[in-house]
C-alpha positions in Angstrom: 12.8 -37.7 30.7 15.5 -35.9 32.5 15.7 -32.5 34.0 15.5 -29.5 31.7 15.0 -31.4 28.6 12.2 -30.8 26.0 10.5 -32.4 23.3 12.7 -32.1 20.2 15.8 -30.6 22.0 19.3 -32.8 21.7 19.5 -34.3 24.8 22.9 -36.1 24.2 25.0 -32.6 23.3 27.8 -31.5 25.9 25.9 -28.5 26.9 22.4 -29.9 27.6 24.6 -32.6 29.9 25.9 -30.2 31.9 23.0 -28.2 32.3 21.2 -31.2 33.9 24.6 -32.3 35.9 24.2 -28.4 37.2 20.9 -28.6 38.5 21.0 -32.0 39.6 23.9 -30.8 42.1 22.1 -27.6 43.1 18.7 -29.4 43.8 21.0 -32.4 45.7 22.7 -29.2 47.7 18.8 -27.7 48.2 17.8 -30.9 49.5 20.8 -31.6 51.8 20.0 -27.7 53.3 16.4 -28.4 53.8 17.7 -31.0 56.2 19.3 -28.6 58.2 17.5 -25.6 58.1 13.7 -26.1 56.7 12.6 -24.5 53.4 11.7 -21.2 55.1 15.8 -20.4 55.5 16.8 -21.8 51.9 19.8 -19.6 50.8 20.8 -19.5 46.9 24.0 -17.7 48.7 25.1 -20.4 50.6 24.3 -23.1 48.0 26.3 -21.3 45.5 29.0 -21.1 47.3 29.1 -24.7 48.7 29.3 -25.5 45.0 32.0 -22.8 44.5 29.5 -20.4 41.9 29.0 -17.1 42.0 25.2 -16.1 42.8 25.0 -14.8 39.3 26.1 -17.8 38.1 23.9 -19.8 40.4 20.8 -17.6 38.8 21.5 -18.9 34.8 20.2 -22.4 36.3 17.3 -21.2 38.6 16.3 -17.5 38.5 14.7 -17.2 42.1 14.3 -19.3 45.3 10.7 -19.8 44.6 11.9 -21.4 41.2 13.9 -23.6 43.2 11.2 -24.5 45.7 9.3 -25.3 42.6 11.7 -27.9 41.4 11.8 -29.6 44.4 8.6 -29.8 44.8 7.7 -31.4 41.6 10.5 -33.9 41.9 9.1 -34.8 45.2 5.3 -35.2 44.1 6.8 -36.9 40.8 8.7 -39.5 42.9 5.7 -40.5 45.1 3.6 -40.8 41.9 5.7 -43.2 40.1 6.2 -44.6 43.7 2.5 -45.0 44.2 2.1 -46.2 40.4 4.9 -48.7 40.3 2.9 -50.5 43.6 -0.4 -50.5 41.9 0.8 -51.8 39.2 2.5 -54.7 40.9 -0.9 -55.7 42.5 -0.5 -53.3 45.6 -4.1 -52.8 47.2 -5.5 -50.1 50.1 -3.4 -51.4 52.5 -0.2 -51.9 50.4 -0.9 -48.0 48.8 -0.7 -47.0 52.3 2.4 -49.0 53.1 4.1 -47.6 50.1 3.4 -44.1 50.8 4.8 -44.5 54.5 8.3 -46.2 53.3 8.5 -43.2 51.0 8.2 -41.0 53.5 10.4 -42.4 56.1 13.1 -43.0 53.6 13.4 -38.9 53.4 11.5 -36.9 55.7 12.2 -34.0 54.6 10.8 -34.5 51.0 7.5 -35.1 52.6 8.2 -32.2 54.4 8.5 -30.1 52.1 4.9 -30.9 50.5 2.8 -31.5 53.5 4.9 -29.4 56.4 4.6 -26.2 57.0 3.7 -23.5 54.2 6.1 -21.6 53.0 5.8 -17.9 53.6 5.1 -16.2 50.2 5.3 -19.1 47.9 2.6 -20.1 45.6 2.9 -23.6 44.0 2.7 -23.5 40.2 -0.6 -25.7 38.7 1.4 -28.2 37.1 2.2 -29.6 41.0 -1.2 -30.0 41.6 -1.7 -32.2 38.1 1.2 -34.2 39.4 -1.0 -34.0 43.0 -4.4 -35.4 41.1 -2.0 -38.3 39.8 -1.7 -39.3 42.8 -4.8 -39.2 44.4 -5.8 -41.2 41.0 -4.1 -44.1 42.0 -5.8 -44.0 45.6 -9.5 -43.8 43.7 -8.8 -46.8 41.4 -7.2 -49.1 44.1 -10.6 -48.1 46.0 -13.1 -48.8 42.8 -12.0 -51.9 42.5 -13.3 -52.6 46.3 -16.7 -51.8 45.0 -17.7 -49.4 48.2 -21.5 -49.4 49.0 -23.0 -46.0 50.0 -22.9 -45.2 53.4 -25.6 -42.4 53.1 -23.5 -39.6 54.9 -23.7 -36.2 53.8 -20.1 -35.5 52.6 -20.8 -38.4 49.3 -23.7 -35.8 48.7 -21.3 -32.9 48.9 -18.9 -34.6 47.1 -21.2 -35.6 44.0 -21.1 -31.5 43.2 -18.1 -31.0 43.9 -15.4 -33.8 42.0 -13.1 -31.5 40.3 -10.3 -32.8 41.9 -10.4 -36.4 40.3 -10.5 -36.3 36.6 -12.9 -39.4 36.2 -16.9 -37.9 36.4 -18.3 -41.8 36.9 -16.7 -42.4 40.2 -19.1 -43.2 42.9 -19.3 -40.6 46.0 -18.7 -43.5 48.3 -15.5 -43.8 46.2 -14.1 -41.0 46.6 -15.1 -40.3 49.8 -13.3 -43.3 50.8 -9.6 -42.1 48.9 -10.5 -39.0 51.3 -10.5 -40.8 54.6 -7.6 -42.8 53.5 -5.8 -39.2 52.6 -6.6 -38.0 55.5 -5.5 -40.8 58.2 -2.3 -41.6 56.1 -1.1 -38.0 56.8 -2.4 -37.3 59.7 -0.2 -40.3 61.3 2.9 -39.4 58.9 2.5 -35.8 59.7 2.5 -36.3 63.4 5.1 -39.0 62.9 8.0 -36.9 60.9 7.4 -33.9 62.6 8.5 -36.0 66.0 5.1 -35.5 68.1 5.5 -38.9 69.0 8.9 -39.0 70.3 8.6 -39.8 73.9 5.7 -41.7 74.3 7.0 -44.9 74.4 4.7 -46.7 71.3 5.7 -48.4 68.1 3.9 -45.5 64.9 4.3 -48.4 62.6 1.7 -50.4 64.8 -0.1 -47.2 64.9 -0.3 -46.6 61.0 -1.6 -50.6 60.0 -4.3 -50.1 63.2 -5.6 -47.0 61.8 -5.7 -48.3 58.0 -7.2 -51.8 59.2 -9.7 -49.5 60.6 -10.4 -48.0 57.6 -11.1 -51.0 55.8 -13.0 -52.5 58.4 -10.9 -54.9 59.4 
């Protein structure tokens, strides 16, 4: 289902087209921006007139920067969910989850960026991101139930038995989900250090770093 389109509304007609071609070119213009000078400096100003609008005219297709921002960040989390999806459902496991999640990011840095970098200043994400967000963390869960973790006894799967809102699935064993957590949290903390370049300089391969510290987490 494309940009902008609705349940009901006539996708095919000239002006719904365009709409989408509009937006498509404005995000692509966002995204190519972000490269260059990070979220915090995006400028409706200067993308408008790279695309030779007027900022009025710029405004009948997103009405604010924060609007924008939201965009982007819901095609971002909706690409790594398909991404994430399309693995599992092509027999991926842990390990190939994790793989899948670091080629998406390396293939552009600053779409992970933009999710797990820096906050912006002032923006609030709208709760359909974090649905899109729960997808995702879904597909880490399942690819973990079916390794049928034991309980380890530690306090956070007693934490985490009151306190499961975040995965939509009530049966899901503590030692589950505490699992998907530790995965979470390793996969970004490499990627995080990774993209933002805190390993430039000291001489060692990431890649070798990543599969060492999700071989660890399995126990390998």
């Amino acid at each position: 289902m494309g940009e902008g389109w609705s349940m009901g509304a006539d996708v095919t007609g000239p002006r719904e087209r365009y709409r989408a071609q509009v937006r498509a070119e404005i995000k692509q213009r966002a995204w190519e921006q972000l490269a260059t000078t990070g979220v915090s400096a995006l400028s409706l100003k200067a993308i408008a007139e790279h695309l030779g609008m007027s900022g009025p005219a710029l405004y009948r297709y997103f009405a604010s920067r924060d609007e924008l921002i939201t965009a982007l960040i819901r095609d971002a989390y909706r690409s790594l969910a398909d991404t994430l999806r399309a693995a599992a459902d092509a027999g991926a496991d842990v390990a190939g989850l994790a793989r899948a999640v670091r080629a998406w990011a390396l293939d552009d840095p600053q779409r992970y960026l933009l999710i797990w970098g820096t906050p912006v200043p002032g923006y609030h994400a709208p709760d359909d991101t974090t649905a899109i967000s729960a997808e995702i963390m879904a597909t880490v869960v399942d690819a973990y139930r079916s390794r049928d973790v034991p309980p380890s006894g530690r306090r956070i799967e007693a934490h985490l038995d009151g306190h499961r809102g975040w995965i939509a699935d009530p049966t899901v064993p503590a030692a589950t989900l505490r699992q998907a957590l530790a995965f979470w949290t390793r996969v970004h903390g490499v990627l995080s250090l990774e993209l933002a370049g805190h390993f430039a300089g000291m001489g060692f391969d990431p890649a070798l770093l990543f599969d060492d510290e999700i071989d660890d987490l399995l126990g390998r």
